[in-house]
N, C-alpha and C positions, 0 to 999 in steps of 0.2 A: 790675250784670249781672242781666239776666232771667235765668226760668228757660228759657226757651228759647233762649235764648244758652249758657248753662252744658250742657244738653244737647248740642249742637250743639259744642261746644268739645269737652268729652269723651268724643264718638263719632271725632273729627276724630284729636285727640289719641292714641287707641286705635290708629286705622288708620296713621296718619300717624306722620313721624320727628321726633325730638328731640331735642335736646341733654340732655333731663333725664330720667329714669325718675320718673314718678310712682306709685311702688307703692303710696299707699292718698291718697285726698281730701287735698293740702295737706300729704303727704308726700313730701317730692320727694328723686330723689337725685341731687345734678350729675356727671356723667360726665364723664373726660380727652377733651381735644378732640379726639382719633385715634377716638373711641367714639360709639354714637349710643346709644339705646333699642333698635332694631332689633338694631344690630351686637351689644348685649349677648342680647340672644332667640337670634340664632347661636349664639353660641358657648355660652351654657346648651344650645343644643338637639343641638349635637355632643355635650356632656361628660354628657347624659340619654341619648342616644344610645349612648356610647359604654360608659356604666355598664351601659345595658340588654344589650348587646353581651358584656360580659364578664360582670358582677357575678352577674347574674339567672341564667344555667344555674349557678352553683354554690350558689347557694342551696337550690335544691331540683332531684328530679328530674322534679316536673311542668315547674317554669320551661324547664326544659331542652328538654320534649319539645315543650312549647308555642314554643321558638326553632325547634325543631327541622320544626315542622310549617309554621312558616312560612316557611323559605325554601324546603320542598318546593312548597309554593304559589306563591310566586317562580318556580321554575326552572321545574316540569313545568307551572304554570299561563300562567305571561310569558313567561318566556325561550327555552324549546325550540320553544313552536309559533309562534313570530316571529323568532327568530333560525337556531332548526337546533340542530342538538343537539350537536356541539363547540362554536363557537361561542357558543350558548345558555350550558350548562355554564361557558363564560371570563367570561360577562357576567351571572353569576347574581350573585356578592359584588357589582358596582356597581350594578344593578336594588336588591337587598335594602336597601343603604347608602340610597339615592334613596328608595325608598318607608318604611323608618324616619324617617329625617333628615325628609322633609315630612310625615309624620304626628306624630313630635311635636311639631314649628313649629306644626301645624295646632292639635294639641290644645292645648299652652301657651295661645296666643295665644287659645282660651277661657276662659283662669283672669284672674277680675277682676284688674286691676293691672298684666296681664300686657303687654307690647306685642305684635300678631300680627303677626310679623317677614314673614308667606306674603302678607300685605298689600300690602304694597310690594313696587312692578314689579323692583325694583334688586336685589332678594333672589331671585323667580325669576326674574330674568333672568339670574343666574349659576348658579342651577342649571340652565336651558337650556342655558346654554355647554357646560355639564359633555356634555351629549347631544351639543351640536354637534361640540366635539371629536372624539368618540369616532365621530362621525359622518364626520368629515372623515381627522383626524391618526392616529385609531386603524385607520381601513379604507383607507391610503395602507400603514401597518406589514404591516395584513394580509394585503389582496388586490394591492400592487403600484399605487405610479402610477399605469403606464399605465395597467390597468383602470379604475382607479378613474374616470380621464379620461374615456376611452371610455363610461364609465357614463351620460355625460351626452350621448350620440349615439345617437338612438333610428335602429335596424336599417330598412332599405328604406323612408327617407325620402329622397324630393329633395333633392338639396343647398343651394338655394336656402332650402329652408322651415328646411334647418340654424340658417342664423344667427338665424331666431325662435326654433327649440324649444330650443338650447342654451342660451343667458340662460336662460330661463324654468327649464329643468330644472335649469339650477345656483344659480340663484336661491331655486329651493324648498326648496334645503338650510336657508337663514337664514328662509323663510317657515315651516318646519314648525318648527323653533327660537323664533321668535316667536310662534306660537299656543301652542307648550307654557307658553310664561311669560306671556303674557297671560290662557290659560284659568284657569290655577292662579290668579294676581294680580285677575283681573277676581270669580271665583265668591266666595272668600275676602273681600274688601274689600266688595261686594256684600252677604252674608250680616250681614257684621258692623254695617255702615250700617242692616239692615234690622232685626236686635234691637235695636241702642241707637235705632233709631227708637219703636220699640212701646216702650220701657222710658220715652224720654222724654215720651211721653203719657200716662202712668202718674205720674212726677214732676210734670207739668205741670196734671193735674188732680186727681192725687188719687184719694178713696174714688170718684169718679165712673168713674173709668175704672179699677176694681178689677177688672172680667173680662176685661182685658187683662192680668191677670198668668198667666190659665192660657194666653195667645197666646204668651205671652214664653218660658213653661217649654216649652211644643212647638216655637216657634223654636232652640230652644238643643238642643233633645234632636235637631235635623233638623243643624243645625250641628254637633253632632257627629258625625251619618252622612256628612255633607259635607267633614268631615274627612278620615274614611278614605276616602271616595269618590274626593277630589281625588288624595290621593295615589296610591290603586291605577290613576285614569287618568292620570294625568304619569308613572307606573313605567311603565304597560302603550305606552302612544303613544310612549314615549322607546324603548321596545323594536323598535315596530313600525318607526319611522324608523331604527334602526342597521339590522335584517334588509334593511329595502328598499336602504341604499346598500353593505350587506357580498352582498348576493346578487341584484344589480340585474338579475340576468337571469330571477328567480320576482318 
């Protein structure tokens, strides 16, 4: 195998799933056939999650004010001016869950070795669903059925043009579900193809292509602004789509 085969394998490898976790060059570790590479990146990135959740405000009382400052940026920043402020305030703990849980998938999946679980489409496309729901089943609890039905009948329209704008407008429920987990899955997978690109030019030639290594450290320093980037727009869009079907008449 060239080396540009071997690049090319372990860029793929990175993004892509596996039956095997290869945590370091020709270290491999075989996973139960219920498990992937990916499905292990979840559930590390719930129990890092869930430690920062707990563990971190008792450690100290900076950790604490720094938990403390960011769900106020959650609620008064996401949740109240797109949902409304009862509301908002219900849907602050799932926004915060949503934007932690994808910012450390995001950041993991920068640690060499690591697999970027945000990579694959199968990974946000269930944290879509989680929107969609909440979109569908949780504003049936809320606002009632029938509303909710009604939501999908836009006010002094011809009858006629009904049966076009209804599909469409209940259609966009799973169309705006779908760009959440394609924009996360497309920029992520993207990002990552485009460091182990520059990095493999770098293996591939050598001292020749040595001022490609301060490309490589400024791609990685952007990837991780792309990080928390992705995640505050998948919290903030996943907000702005419950406000539009829990208050379909602003």
């Amino acid at each position: 195998m060239n080396n540009m085969d071997q690049v090319m394998r372990e860029a793929f490898r990175h993004v892509g799933n596996s039956p095997h976790w290869e945590i370091l060059p020709r270290v491999s570790l075989n996973l139960p056939g219920f498990l992937s590479a990916h499905g292990v990146a979840v559930i590390i990135a719930v129990l890092l999650t869930l430690l920062i959740a707990v563990v971190l405000p008792r450690i100290s009382k900076k950790c604490k004010v720094l938990l403390e400052l960011f769900v106020l940026f959650v609620r008064d920043g996401i949740a109240l001016p797109n949902i409304g402020e009862e509301d908002g305030r219900r849907m602050t703990p799932l926004l915060c869950s949503l934007f932690s849980f994808i910012l450390v998938m995001n950041l993991t999946g920068l640690i060499p070795g690591f697999p970027a679980a945000t990579a694959n489409l199968g990974v946000t496309a269930a944290l879509a669903s989680v929107t969609l729901l909440v979109m569908t089943v949780g504003t049936v609890f809320r606002i009632g059925a029938k509303k909710f039905l009604m939501s999908f009948v836009p006010s002094g329209v011809p009858w006629p043009i009904l049966f076009i704008l209804v599909p469409i407008e209940f259609g966009g429920l799973f169309i705006r579900s779908f760009a959440l987990a394609i924009r996360l899955f497309a920029n992520v997978f993207a990002g990552h193809l485009v460091l182990f690109s520059v990095v493999g030019v770098i293996v591939i030639f050598g001292a020749r292509a040595a001022p490609l290594e301060l490309m490589a450290v400024l791609i990685y320093m952007i990837e991780v602004l792309v990080a928390f980037l992705q995640a505050y727009i998948f919290t903030l869009l996943s907000a702005i789509f419950i406000g539009q079907t829990l208050h379909p008449a602003h």
